[in-house]
C-alpha positions as CSV (number, residue, x, y, z in Angstrom):
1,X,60.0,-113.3,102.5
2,X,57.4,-113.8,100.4
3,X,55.1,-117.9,100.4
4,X,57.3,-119.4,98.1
5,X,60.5,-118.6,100.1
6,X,58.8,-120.1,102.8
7,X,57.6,-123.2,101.7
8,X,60.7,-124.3,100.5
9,X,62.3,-124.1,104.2
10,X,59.6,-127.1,105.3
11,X,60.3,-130.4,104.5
12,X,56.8,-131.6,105.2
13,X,54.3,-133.9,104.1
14,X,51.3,-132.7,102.1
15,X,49.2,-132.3,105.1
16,X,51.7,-130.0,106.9
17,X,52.5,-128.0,103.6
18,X,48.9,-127.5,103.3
19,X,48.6,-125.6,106.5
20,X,51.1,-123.2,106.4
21,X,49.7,-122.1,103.1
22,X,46.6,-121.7,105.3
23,X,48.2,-119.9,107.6
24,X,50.0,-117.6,105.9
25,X,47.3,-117.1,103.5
26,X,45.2,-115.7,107.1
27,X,48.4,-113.7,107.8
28,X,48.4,-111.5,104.8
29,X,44.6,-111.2,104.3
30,X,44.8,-109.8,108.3
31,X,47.6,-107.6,107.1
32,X,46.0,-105.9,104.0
33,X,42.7,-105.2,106.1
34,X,44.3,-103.9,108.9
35,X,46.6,-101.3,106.1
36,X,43.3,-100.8,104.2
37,X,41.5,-99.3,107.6
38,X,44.8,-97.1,108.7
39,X,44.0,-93.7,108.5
40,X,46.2,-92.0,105.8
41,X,48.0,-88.8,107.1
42,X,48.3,-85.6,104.4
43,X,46.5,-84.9,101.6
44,X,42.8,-84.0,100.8
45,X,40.4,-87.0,102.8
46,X,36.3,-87.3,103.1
47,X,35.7,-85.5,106.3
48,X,38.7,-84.0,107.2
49,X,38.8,-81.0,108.5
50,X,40.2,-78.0,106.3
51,X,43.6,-76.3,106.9
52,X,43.2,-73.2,109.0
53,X,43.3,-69.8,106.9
54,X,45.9,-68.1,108.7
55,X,46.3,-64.7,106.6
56,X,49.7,-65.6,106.7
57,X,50.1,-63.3,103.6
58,X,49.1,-60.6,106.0
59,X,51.5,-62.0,108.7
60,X,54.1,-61.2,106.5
61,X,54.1,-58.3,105.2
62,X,53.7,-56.7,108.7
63,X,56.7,-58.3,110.0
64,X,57.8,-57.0,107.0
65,X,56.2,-53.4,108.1
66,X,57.6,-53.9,111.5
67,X,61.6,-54.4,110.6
68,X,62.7,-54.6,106.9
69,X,60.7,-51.7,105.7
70,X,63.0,-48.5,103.9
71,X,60.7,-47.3,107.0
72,X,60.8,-50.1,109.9
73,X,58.6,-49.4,112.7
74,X,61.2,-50.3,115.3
75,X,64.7,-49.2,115.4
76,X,68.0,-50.6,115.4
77,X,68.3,-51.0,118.3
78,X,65.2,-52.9,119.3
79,X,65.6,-55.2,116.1
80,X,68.5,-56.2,118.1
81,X,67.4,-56.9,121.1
82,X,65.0,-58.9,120.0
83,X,66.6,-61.0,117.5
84,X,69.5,-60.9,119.4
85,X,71.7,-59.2,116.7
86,X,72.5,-56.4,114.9
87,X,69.9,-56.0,111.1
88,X,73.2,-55.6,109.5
89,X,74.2,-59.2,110.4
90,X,70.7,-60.8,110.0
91,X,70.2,-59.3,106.5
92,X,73.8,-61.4,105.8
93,X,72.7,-64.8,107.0
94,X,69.3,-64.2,105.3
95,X,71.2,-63.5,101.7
96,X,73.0,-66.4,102.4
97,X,70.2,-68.6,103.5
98,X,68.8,-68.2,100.1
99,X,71.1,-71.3,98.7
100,X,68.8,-73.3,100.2
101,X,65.6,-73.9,98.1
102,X,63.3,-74.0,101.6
103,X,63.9,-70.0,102.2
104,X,63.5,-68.6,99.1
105,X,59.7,-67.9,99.6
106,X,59.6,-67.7,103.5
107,X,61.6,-64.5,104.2
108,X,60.6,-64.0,107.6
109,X,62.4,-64.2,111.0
110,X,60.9,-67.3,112.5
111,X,63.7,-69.4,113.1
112,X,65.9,-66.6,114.7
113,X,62.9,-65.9,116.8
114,X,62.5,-69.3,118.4
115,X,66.4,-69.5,118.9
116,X,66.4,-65.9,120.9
117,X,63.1,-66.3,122.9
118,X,63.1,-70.6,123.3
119,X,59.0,-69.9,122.5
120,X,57.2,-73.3,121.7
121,X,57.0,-73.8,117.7
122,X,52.7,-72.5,118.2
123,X,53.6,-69.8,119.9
124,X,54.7,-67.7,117.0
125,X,51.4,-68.7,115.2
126,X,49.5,-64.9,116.7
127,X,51.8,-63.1,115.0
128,X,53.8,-64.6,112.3
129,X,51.0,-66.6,111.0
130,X,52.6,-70.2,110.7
131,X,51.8,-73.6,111.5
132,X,53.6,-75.7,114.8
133,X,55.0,-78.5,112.1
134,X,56.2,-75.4,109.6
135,X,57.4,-73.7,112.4
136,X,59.3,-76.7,113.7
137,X,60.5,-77.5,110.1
138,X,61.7,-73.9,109.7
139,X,63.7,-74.1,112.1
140,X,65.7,-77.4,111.5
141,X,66.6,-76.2,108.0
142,X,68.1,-72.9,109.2
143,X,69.9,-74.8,111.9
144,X,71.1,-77.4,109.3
145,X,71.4,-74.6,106.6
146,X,74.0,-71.9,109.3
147,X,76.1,-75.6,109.4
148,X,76.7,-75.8,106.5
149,X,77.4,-72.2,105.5
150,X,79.5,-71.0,108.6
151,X,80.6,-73.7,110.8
152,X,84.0,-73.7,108.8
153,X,84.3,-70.5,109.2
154,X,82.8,-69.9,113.2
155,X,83.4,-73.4,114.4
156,X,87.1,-73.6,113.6
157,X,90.6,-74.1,115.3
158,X,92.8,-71.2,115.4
159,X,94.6,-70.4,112.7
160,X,98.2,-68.7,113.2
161,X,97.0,-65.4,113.4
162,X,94.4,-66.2,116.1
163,X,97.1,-68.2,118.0
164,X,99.3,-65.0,117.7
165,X,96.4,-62.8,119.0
166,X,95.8,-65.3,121.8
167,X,99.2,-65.5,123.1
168,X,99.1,-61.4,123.0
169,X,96.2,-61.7,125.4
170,X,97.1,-63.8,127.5
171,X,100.9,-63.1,128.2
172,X,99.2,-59.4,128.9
173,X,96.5,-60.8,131.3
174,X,100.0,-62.5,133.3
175,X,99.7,-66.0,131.6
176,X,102.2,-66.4,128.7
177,X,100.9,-69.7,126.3
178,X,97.4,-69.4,127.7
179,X,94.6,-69.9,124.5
180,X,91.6,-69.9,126.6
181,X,89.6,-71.3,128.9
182,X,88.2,-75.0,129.1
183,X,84.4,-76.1,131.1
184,X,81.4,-77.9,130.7
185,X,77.8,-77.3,131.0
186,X,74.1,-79.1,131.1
187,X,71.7,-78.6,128.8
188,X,68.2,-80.0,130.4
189,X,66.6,-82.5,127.9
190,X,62.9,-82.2,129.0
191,X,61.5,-84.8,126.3
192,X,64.1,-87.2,126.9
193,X,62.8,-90.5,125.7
194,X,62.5,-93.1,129.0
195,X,64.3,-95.6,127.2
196,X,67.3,-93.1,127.6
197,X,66.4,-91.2,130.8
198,X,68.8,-93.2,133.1
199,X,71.9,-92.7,131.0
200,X,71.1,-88.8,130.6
201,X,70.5,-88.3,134.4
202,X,73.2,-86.6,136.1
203,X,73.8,-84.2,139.5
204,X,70.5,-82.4,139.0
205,X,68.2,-85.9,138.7
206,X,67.0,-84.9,135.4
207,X,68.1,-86.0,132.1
208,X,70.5,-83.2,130.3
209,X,73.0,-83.2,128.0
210,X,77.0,-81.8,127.8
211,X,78.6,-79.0,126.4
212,X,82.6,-78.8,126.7
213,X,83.5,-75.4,125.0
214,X,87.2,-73.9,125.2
215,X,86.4,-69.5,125.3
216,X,89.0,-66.9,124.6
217,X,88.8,-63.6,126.5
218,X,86.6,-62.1,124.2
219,X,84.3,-64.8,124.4
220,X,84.8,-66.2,121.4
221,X,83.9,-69.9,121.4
222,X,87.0,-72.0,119.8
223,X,86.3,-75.8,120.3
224,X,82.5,-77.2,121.0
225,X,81.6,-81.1,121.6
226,X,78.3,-81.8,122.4
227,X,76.3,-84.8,123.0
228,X,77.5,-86.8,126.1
229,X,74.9,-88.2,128.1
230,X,74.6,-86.1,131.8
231,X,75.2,-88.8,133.9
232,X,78.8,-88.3,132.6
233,X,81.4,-85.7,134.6
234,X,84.3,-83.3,133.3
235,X,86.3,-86.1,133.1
236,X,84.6,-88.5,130.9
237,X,83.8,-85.8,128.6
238,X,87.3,-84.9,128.1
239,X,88.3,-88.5,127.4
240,X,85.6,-88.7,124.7
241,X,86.4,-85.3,123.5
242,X,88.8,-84.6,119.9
243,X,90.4,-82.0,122.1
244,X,93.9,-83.0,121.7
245,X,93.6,-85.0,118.2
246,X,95.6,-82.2,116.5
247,X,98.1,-81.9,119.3
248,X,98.2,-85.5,118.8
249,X,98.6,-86.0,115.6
250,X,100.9,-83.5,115.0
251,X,98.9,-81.2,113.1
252,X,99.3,-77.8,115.1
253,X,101.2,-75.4,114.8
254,X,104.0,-75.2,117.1
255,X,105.0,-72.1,119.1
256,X,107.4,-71.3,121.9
257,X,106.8,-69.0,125.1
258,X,109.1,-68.7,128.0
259,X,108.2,-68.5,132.0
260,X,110.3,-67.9,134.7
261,X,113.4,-68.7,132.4
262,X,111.9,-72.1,131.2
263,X,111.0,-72.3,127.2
264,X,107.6,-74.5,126.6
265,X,106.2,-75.7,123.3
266,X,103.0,-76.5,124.0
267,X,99.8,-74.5,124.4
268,X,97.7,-74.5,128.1
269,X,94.2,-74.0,128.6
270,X,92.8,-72.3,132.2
271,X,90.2,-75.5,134.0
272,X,88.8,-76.3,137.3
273,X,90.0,-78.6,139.9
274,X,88.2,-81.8,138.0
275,X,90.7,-82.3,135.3
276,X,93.7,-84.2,135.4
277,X,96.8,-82.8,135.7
278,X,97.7,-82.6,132.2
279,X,100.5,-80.7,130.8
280,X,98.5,-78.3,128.4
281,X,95.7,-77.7,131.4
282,X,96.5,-75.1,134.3
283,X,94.1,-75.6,137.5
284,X,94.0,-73.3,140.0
285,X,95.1,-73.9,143.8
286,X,92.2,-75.1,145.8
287,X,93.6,-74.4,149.2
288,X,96.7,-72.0,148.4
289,X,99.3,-71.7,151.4
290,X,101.0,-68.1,151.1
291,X,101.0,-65.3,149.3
292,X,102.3,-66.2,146.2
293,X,99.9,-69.4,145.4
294,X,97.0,-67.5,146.9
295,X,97.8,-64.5,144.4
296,X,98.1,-67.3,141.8
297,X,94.8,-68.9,142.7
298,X,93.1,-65.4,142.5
299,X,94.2,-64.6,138.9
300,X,93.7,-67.9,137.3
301,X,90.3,-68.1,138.9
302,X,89.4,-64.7,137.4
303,X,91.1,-65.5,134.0
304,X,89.2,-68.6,134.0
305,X,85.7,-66.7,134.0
306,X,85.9,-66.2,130.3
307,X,84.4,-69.3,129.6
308,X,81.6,-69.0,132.6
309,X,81.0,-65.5,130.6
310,X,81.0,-67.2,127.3
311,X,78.2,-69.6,128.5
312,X,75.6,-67.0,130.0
313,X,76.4,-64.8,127.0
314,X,75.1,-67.6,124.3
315,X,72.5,-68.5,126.5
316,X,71.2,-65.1,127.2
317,X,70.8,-64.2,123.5
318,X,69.8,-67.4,122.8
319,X,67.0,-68.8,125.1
320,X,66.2,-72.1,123.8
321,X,69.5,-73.7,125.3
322,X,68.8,-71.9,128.3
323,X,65.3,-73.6,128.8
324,X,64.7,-77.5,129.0
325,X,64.9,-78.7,125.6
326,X,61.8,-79.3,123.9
327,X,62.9,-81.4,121.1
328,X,63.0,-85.4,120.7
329,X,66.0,-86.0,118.5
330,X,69.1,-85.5,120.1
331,X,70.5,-84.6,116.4
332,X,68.3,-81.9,116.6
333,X,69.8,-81.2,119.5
334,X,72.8,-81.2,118.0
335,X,72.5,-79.0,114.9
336,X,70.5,-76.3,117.1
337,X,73.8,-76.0,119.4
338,X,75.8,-75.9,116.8
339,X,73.8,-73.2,115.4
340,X,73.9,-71.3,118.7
341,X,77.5,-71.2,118.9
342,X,78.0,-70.0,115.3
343,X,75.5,-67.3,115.9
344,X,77.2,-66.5,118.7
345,X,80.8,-65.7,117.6
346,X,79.2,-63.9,114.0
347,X,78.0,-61.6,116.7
348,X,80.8,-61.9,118.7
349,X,83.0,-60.8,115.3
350,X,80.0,-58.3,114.4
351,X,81.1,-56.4,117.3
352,X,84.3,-56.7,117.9
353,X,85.5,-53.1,117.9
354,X,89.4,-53.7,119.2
355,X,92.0,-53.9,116.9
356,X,93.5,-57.1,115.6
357,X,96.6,-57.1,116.1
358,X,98.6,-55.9,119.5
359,X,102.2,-54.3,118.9
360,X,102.8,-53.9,122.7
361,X,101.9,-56.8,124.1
362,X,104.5,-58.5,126.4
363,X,104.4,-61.9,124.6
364,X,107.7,-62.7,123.5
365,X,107.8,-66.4,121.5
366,X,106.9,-68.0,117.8
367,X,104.4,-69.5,115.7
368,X,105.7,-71.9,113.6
369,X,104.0,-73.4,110.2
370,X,102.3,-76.4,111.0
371,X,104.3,-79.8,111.1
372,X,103.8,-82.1,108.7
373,X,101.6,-85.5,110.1
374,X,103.7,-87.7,110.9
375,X,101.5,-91.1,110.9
376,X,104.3,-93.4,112.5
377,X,102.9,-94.2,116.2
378,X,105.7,-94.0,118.2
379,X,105.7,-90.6,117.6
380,X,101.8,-90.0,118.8
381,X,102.8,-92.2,121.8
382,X,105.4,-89.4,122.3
383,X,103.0,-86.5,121.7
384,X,100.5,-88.5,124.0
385,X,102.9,-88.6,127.0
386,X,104.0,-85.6,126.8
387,X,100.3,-84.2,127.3
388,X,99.8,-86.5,130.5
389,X,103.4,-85.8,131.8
390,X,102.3,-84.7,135.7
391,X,105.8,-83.5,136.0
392,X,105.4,-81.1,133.2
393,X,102.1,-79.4,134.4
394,X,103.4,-78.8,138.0
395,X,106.5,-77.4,136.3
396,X,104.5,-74.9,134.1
397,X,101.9,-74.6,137.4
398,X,105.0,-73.3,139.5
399,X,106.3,-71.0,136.7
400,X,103.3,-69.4,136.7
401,X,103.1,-68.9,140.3
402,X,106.6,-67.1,140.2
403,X,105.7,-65.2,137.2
404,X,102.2,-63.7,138.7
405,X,104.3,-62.9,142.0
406,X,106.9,-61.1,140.1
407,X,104.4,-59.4,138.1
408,X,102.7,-58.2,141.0
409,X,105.7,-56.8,142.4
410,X,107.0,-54.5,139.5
411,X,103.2,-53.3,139.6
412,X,102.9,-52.1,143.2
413,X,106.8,-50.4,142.7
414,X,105.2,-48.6,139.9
């Protein structure tokens, strides 16, 4: 609001008119002094010291010496144990990194490096020759830039071939309709602002954020949401969660298994003892009585490890979500777990070596084409219900129980 504006708002006599000019006359002459002896950041200034003269020409072209030579000093197979995957595969993100204008004249590794080792954005500086601030900048814009290129392709929902390969799996492992496995985990935010440290504190005292991430048996990571504060449990995070939206809506595609003589529709996920007892989550048996629930309790709890697996996986090849996060944006946060997780199942697919499809599997159901969305609520109020029937999961719960015991039988006759 400039003077005028604000003289108009007094309806004063001369006298009082006459000192708020004065006034805000002091104001602005206080303002432009005080912008006038702000140091300016950037750019060439009296004084200031120069930029340091890193060689980083010479950086370069020995990491280019070192692993993208026709003559590379280390092999294969340290390349990816270092970088946490194959040359193959990081030659293919690098080609299609190029579509972003910040990487077409900084071919070099730093970004992956940071991701596999969780090193401080100076630490690199010995060897790669680069600045904290374009180390830190480097790696935002491949984080950002793997979103946008892959995270339709390696952040998706099954598609009716994976849900076929699923089923496979799982009606082979003794749990017909299973598609994974469902948990949570904390990632430690060490530079948590204070403003925000209460919220983000949870079991361990010190602020973190939440993970929920379903995993197939081959560790593939199928649904990620990230972001809830710490101080928030299984349970909250699942209410928050887009989880069921599809199933919801109406958008899935249906398919039909049969246990113990009873046909289901509906998809189940593996959890802990946490969640509710939902109708598309199967938990184990926390104090089984008998033989039957105890052998029930055994196999779902080892089933269930996929998605324990999953998580030390990713956070074994990639460090800097296994250390406390150094970052202050919690959208940083964000696009670098994002970036993790797509990493992770490109390598996961990168090394896949069993065959797609599974002839002689004992699933025996369908995959139907997806239903068309059906806006009118009382139909998502049915859907709904039907996820939080508590008569339903016992049902299926109690199936399985049967089925795993009858299972077990025809194996030990054999």
């Amino acid at each position: 609001m400039n003077l005028e504006n604000v003289v108009e708002y007094f309806e004063s006599s001369d006298e009082e008119l006459e000192l708020v000019h004065q006034v805000l006359s002091y104001a602005q002459a206080l303002a432009m002094d005080e912008a006038e002896s702000t140091p300016r950041f950037g750019g060439s200034l009296p004084g200031k010291r120069p930029n340091i003269d890193r060689k980083a020409e010479e950086g370069a072209q020995r990491l280019y010496d070192d692993y993208f030579s026709e003559s590379p000093v280390y092999t294969d197979e340290q390349f990816e144990r270092r970088f946490r995957m194959s040359r193959r595969l990081f030659l293919r993100i690098a080609k299609a990194l190029e579509q972003n204008e910040y990487f077409l004249q900084k071919p070099d590794a730093t970004a992956i490096r940071q991701l596999a080792y969780g090193s401080p954005s100076d630490a690199i500086d010995e060897y790669v020759r680069m600045g904290e601030s374009t180390a830190r900048k480097c790696l935002q814009e491949f984080c950002k830039t793997v979103n946008h290129l892959f995270g339709k392709t390696y952040l998706r929902s099954p598609t009716r071939s994976d849900l076929q390969r699923l089923l496979q799996i799982g009606a082979k492992r003794g749990f017909p309709g299973m598609l994974g496995s469902l948990d949570c985990t904390h990632w430690q935010w060490k530079n948590c602002p204070m403003a925000w440290a209460g919220q983000y504190k949870g079991k361990e005292k010190k602020p973190s954020i939440i993970l929920e991430v379903i995993a197939s048996y081959d560790l593939w990571i199928w649904h990620a949401f990230f972001g809830m504060p710490g101080s928030n449990n299984d349970i909250n995070v699942l209410d928050r969660s887009p989880l069921f939206s599809d199933l919801y809506n109406g958008t899935l595609p249906e398919i039909t298994y049969v246990i113990n003589n009873h046909t289901y529709n509906t998809g189940y996920y593996l959890a802990d003892g946490i969640y509710p007892p939902l109708a598309t989550l199967v938990q184990t048996i926390s104090s089984p009585v008998g033989q039957k629930r105890k052998h029930f309790a055994t196999m779902q709890e080892s089933a269930r490890k996929d998605v324990e697996r999953a998580f030390g996986a990713m956070t074994e090849k990639f460090a800097i979500i296994k250390q406390p996060a150094r970052l202050w944006n919690n959208e940083d946060l964000n696009m670098v777990m994002r970036c993790c997780i797509i990493l992770h199942n490109m390598i996961i697919e990168d090394q896949r070596n069993e065959p797609t499809h599974f002839p002689h599997s004992s699933f025996h159901g369908n995959i139907f084409e997806s239903p068309k969305n059906n806006s009118e609520f009382g139909e998502f109020l049915s859907r709904y219900e039907k996820v939080h029937d508590t008569t339903l999961h016992y049902q299926i719960q109690n199936d399985l129980i049967e089925h795993l015991w009858q299972i077990k039988g025809e194996t030990e006759e054999e």
